[in-house]
TORLO-814813 format. One record per atom (N, C-alpha, C, O, CB): atom name; residue in one letter; z, y negated, x negated. Coordinates in nm, 3 decimals. Each point is the difference from the previous one (the first is absolute). Glycine has a CB too. Layout:
TORLO-814813
<CA,A,<Z,Y,X>>
...
end
This chain:
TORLO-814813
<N,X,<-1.924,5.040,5.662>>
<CA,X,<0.109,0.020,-0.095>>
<C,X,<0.029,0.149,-0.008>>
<O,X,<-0.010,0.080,0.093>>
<CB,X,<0.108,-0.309,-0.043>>
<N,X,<-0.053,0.259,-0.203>>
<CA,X,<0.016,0.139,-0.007>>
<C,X,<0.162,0.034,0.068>>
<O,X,<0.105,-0.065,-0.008>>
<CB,X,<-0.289,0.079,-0.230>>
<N,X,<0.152,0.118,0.310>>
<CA,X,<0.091,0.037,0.066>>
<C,X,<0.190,-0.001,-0.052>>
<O,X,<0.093,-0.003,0.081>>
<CB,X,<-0.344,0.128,-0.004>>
<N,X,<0.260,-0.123,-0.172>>
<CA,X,<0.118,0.003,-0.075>>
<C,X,<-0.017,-0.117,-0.058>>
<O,X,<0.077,-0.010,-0.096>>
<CB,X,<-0.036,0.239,0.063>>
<N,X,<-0.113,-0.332,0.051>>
<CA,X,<0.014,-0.136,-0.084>>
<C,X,<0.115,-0.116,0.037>>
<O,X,<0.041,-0.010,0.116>>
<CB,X,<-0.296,0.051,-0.138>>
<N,X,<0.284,-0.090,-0.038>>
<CA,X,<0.100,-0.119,0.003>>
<C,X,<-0.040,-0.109,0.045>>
<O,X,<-0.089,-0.062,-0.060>>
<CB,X,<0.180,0.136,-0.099>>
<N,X,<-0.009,-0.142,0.326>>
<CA,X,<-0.073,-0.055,0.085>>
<C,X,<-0.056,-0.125,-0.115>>
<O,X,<-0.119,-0.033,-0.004>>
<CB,X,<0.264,0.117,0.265>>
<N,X,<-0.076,-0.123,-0.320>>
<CA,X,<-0.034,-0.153,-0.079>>
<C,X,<-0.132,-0.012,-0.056>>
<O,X,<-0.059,-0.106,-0.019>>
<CB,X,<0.286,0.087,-0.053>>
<N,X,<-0.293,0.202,0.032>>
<CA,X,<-0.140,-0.035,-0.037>>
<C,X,<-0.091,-0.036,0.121>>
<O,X,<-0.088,-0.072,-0.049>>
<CB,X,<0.117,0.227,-0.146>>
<N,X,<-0.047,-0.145,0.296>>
<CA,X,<-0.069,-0.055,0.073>>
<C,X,<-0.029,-0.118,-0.008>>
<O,X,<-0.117,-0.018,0.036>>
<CB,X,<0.174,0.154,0.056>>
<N,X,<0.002,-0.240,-0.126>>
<CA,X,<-0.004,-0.110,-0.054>>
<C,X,<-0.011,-0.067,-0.098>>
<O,X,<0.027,-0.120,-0.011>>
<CB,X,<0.030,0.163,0.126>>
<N,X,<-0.107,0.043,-0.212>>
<CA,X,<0.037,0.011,-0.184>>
<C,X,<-0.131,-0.138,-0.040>>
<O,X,<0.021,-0.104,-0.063>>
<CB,X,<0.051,0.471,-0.001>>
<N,X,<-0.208,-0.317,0.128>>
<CA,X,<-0.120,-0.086,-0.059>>
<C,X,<-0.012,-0.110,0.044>>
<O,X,<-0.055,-0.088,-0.065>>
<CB,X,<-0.055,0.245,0.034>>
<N,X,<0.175,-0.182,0.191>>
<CA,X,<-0.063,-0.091,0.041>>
<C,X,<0.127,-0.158,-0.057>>
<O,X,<-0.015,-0.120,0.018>>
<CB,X,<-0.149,0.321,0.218>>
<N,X,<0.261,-0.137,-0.295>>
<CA,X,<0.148,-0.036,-0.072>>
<C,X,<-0.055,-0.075,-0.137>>
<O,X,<-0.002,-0.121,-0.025>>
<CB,X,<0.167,0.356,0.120>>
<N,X,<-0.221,-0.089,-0.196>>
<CA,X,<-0.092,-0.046,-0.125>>
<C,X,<-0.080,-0.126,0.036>>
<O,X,<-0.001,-0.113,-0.050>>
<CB,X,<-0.030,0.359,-0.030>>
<N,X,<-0.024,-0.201,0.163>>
<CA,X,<-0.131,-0.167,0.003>>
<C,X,<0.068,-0.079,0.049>>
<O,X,<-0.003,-0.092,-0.082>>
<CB,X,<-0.222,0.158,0.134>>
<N,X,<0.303,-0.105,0.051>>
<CA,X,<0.080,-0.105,0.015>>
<C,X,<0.058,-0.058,-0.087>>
<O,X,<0.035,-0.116,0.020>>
<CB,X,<-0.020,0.191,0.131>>
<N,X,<0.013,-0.006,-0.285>>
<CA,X,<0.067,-0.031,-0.079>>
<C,X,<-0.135,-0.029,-0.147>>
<O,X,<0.024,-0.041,-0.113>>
<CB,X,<0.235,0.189,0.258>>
<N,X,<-0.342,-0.124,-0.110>>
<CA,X,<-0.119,-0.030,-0.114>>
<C,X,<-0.009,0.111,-0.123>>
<O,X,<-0.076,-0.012,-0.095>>
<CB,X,<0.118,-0.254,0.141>>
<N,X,<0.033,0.356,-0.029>>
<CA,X,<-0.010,0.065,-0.079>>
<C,X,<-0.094,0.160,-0.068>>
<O,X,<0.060,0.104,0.028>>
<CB,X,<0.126,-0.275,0.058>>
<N,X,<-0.272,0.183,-0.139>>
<CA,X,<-0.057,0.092,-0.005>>
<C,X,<0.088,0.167,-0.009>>
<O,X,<0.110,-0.001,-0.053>>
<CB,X,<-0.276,-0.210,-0.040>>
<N,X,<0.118,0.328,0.140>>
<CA,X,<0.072,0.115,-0.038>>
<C,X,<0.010,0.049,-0.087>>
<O,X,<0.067,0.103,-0.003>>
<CB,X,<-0.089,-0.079,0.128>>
<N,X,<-0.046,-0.079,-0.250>>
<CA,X,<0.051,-0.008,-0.130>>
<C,X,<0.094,-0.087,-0.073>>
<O,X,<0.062,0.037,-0.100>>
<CB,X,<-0.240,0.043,0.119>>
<N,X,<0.185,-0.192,0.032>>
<CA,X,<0.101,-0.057,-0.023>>
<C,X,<0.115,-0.028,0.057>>
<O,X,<0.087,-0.072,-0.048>>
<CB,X,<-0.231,0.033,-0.031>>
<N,X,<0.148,0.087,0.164>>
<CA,X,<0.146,0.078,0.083>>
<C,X,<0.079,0.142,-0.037>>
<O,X,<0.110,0.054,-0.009>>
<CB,X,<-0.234,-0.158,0.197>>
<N,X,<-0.011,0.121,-0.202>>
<CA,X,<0.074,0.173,-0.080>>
<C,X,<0.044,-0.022,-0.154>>
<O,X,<0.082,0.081,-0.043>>
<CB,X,<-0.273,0.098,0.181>>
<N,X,<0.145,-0.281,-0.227>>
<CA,X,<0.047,-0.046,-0.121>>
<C,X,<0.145,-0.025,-0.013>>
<O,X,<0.075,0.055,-0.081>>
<CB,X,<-0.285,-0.142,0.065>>
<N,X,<0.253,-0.034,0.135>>
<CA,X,<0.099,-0.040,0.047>>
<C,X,<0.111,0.035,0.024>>
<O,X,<0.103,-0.060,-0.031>>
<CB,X,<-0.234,-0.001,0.068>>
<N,X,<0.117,0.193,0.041>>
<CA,X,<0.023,0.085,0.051>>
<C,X,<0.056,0.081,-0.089>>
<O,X,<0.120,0.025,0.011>>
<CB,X,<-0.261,-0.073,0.138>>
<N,X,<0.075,0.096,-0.238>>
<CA,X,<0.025,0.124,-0.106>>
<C,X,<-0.063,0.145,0.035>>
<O,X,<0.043,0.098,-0.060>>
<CB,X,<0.184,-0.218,0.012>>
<N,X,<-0.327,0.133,0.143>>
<CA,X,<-0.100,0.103,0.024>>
<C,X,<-0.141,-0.006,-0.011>>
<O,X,<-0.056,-0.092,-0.059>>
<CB,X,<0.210,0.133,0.179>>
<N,X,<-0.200,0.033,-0.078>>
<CA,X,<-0.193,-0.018,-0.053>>
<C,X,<-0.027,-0.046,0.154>>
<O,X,<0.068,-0.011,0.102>>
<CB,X,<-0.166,0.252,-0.320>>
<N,X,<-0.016,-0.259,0.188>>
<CA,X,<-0.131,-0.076,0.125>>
<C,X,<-0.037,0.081,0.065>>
<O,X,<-0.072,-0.032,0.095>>
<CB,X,<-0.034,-0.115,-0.202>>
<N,X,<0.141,0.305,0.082>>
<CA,X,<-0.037,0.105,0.045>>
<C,X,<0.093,0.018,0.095>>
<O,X,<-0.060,-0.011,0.108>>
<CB,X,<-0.052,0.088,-0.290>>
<N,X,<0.242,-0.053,0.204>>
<CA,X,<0.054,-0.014,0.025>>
<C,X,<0.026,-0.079,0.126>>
<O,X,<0.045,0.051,0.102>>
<CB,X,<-0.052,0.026,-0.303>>
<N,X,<-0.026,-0.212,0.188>>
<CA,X,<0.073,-0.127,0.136>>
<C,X,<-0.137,0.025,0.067>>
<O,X,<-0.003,-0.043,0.115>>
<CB,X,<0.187,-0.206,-0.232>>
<N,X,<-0.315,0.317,0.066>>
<CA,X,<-0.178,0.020,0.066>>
<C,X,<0.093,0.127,0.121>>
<O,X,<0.004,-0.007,0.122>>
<CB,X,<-0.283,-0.018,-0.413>>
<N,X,<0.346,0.137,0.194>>
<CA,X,<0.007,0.095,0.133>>
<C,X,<0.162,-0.026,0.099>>
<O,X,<0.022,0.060,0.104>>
<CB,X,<-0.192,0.154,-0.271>>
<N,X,<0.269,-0.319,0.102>>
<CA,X,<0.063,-0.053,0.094>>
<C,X,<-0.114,-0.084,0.113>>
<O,X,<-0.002,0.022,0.121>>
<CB,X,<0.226,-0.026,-0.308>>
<N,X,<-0.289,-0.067,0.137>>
<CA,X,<-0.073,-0.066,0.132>>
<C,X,<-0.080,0.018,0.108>>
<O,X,<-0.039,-0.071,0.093>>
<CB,X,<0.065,-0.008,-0.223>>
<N,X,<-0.058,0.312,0.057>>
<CA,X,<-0.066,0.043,0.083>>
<C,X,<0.098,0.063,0.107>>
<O,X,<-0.037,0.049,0.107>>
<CB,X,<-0.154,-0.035,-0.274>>
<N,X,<0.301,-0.022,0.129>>
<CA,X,<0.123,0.056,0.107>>
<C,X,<0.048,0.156,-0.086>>
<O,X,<0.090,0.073,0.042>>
<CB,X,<-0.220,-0.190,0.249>>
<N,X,<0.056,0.143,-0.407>>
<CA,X,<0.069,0.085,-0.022>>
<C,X,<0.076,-0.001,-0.120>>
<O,X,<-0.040,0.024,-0.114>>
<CB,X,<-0.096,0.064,0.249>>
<N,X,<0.294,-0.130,-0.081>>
<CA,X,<0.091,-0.016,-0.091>>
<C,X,<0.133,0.119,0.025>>
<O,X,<-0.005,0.065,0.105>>
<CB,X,<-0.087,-0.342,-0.119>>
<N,X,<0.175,0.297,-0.056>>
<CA,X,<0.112,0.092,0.033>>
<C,X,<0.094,-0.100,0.134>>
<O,X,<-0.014,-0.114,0.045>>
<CB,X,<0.025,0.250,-0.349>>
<N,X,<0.054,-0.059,0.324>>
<CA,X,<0.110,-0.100,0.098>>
<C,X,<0.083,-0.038,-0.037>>
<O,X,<0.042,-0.099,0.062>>
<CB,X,<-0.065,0.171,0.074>>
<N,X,<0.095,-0.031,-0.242>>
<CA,X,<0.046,-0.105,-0.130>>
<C,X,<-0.010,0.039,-0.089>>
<O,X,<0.022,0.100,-0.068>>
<CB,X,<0.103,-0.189,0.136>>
<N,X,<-0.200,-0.086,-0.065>>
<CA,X,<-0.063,-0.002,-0.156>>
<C,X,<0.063,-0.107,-0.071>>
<O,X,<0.034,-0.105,0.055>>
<CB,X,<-0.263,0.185,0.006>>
<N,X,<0.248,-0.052,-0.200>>
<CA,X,<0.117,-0.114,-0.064>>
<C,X,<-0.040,-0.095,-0.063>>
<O,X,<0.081,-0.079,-0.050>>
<CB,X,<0.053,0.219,0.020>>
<N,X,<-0.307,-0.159,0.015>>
<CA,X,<-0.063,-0.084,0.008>>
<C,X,<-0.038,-0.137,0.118>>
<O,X,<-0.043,-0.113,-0.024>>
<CB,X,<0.015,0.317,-0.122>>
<N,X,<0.045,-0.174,0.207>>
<CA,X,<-0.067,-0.080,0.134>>
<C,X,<0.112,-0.090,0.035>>
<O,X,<-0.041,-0.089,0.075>>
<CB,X,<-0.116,0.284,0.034>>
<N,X,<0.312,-0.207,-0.142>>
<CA,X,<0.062,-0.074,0.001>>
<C,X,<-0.032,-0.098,-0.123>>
<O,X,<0.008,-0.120,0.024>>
<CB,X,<0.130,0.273,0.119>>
<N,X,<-0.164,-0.125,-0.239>>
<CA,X,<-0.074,-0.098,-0.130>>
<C,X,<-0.098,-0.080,0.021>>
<O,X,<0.000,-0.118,-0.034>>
<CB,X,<0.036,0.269,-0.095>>
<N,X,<-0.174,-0.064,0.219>>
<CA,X,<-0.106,-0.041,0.035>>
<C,X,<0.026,-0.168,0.098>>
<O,X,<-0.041,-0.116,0.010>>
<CB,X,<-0.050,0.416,-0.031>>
<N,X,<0.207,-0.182,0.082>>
<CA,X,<0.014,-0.162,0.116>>
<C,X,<0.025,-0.116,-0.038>>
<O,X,<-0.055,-0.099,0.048>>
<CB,X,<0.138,0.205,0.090>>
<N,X,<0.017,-0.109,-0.242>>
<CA,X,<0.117,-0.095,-0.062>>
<C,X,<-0.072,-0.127,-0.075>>
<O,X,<0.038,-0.117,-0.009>>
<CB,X,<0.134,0.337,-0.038>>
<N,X,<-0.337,-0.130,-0.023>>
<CA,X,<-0.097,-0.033,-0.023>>
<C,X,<-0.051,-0.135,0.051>>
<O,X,<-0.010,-0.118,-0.034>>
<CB,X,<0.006,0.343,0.009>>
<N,X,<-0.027,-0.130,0.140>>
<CA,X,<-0.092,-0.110,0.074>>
<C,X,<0.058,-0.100,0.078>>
<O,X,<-0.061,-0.102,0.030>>
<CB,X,<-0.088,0.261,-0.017>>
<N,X,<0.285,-0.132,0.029>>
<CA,X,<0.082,-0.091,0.067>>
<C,X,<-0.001,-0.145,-0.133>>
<O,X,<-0.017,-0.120,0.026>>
<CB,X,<0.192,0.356,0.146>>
<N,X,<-0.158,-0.190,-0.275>>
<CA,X,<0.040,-0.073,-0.117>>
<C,X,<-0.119,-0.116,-0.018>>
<O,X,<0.010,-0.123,0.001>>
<CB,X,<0.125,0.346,-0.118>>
<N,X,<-0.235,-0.147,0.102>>
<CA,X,<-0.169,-0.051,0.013>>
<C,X,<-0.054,-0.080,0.084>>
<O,X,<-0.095,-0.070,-0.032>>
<CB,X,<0.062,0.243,-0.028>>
<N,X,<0.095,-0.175,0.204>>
<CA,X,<-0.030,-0.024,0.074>>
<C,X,<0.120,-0.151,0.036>>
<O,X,<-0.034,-0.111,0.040>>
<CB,X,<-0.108,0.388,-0.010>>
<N,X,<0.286,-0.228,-0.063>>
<CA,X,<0.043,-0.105,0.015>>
<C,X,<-0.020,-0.154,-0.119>>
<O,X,<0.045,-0.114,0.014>>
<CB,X,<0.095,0.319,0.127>>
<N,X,<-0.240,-0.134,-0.272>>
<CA,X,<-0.013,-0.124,-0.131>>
<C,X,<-0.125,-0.039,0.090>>
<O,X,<0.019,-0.117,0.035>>
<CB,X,<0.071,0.209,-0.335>>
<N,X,<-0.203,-0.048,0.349>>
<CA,X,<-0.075,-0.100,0.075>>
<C,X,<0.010,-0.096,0.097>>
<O,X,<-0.065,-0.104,0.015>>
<CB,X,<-0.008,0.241,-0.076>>
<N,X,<0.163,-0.090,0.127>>
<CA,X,<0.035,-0.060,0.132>>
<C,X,<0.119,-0.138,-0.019>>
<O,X,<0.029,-0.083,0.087>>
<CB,X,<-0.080,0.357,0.032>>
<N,X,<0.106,-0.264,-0.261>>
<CA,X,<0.108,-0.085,-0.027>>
<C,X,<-0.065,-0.165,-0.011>>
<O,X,<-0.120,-0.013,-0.020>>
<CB,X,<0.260,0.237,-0.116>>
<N,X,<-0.078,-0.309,0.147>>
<CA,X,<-0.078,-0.108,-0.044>>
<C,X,<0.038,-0.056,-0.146>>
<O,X,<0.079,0.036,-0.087>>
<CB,X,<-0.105,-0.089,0.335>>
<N,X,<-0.063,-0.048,-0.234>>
<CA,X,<-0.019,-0.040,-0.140>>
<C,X,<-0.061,-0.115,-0.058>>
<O,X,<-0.114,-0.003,0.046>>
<CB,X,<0.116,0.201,-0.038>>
<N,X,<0.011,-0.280,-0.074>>
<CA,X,<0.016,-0.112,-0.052>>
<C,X,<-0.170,-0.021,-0.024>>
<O,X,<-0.068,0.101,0.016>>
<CB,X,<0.347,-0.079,-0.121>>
<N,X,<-0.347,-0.146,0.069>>
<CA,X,<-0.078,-0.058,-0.044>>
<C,X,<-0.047,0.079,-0.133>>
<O,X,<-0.114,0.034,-0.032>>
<CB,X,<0.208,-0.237,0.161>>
<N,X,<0.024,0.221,-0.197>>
<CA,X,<-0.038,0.082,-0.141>>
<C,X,<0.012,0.163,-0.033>>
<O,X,<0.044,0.060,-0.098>>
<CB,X,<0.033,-0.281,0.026>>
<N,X,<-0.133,0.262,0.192>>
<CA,X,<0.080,0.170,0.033>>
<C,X,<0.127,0.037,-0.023>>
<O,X,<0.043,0.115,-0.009>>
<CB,X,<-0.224,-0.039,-0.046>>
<N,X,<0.225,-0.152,0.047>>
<CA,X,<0.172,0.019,-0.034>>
<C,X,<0.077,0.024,0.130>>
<O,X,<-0.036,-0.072,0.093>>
<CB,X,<0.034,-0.100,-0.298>>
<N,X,<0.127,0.282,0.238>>
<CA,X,<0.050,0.021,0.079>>
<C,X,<0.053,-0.132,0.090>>
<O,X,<0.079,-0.056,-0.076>>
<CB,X,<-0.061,0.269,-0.063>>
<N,X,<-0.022,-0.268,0.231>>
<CA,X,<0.034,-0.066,0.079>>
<C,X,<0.189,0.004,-0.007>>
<O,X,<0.066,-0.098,-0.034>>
<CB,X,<-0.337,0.143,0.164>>
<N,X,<0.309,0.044,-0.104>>
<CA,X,<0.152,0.016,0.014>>
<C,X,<0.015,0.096,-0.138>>
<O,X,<-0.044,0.115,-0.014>>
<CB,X,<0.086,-0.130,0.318>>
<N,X,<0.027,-0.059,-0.396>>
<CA,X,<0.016,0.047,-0.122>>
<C,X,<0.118,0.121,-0.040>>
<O,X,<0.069,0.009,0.102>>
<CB,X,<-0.166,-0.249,-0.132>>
<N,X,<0.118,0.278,-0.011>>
<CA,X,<0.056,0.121,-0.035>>
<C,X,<0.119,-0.038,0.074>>
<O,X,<0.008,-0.121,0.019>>
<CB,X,<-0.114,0.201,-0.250>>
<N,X,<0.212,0.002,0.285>>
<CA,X,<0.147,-0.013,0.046>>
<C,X,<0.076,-0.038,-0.126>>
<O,X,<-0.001,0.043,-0.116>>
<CB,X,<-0.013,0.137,0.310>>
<N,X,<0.097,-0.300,-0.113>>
<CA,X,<0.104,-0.081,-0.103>>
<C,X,<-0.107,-0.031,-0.070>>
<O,X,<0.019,0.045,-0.113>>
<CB,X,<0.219,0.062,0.092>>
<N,X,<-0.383,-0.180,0.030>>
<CA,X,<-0.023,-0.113,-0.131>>
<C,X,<0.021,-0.102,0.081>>
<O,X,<-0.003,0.013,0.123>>
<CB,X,<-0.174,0.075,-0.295>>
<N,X,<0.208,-0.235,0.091>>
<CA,X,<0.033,-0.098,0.048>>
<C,X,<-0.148,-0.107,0.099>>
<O,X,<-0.088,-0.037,-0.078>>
<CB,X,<0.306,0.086,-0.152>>
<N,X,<-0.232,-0.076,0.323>>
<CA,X,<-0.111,-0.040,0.045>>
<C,X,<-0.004,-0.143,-0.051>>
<O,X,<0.096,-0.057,-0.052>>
<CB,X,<-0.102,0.220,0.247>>
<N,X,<-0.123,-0.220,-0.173>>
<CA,X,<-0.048,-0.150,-0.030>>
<C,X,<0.115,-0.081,0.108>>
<O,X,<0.024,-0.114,-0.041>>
<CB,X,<-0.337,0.163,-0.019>>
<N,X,<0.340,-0.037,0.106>>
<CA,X,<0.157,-0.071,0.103>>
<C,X,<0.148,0.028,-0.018>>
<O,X,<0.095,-0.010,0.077>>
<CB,X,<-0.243,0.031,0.096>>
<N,X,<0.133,0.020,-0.311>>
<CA,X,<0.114,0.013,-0.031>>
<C,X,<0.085,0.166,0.040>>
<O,X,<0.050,0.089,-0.069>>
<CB,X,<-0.083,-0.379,0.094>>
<N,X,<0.015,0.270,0.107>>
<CA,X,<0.083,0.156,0.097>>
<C,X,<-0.017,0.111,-0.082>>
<O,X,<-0.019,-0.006,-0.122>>
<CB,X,<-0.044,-0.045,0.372>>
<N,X,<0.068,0.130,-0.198>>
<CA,X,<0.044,0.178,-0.095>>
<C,X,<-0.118,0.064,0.087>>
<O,X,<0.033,-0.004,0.118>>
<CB,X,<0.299,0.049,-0.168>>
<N,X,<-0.426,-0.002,0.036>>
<CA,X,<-0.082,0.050,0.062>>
<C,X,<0.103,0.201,-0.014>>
<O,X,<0.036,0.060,-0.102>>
<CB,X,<-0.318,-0.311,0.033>>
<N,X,<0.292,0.280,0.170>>
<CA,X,<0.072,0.138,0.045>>
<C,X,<-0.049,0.101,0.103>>
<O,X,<-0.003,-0.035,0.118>>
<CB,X,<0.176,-0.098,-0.169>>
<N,X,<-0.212,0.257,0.016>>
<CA,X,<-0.054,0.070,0.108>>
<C,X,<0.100,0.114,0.078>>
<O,X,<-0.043,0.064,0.096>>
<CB,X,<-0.181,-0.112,-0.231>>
end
């Protein structure tokens, strides 16, 4: 890691792939280039950078729509907050 880098990149790629996402399409996401999250991942990023809180938010986001479950018909399992569930109850998060 680059010496002035922001501890969170140390963890930046192995985050992306956990999350399936290419560094182009994180940096899309994101609102920066591929160039960019390539030399965050080499460690050389500023020490704050006002990107890399985006980057994260990203993949947290990415990472939590795979991991969610989900119905027979790809449909969210636990439906939006306050829609009414098949049992009547108030589904609420």
């Amino acid at each position: 890691m680059h010496a002035n880098a922001h501890p969170a990149v140390d963890g930046l790629r192995a985050a992306r792939l956990r999350a399936g996402l290419t560094q182009e399409r994180l940096a899309v996401a994101a609102g920066c280039s591929g160039g960019y999250v390539r030399l965050l991942e080499r460690g050389f990023a500023p020490e704050h950078s006002a990107v890399l809180p985006r980057l994260l938010a990203v993949i947290a986001t990415e990472a939590d729509r795979r991991t969610a479950p989900v119905n027979d018909d790809g449909t969210a399992a636990n439906g939006p907050a306050g829609e009414e569930r098949d049992d009547g109850a108030q589904h609420t998060e």
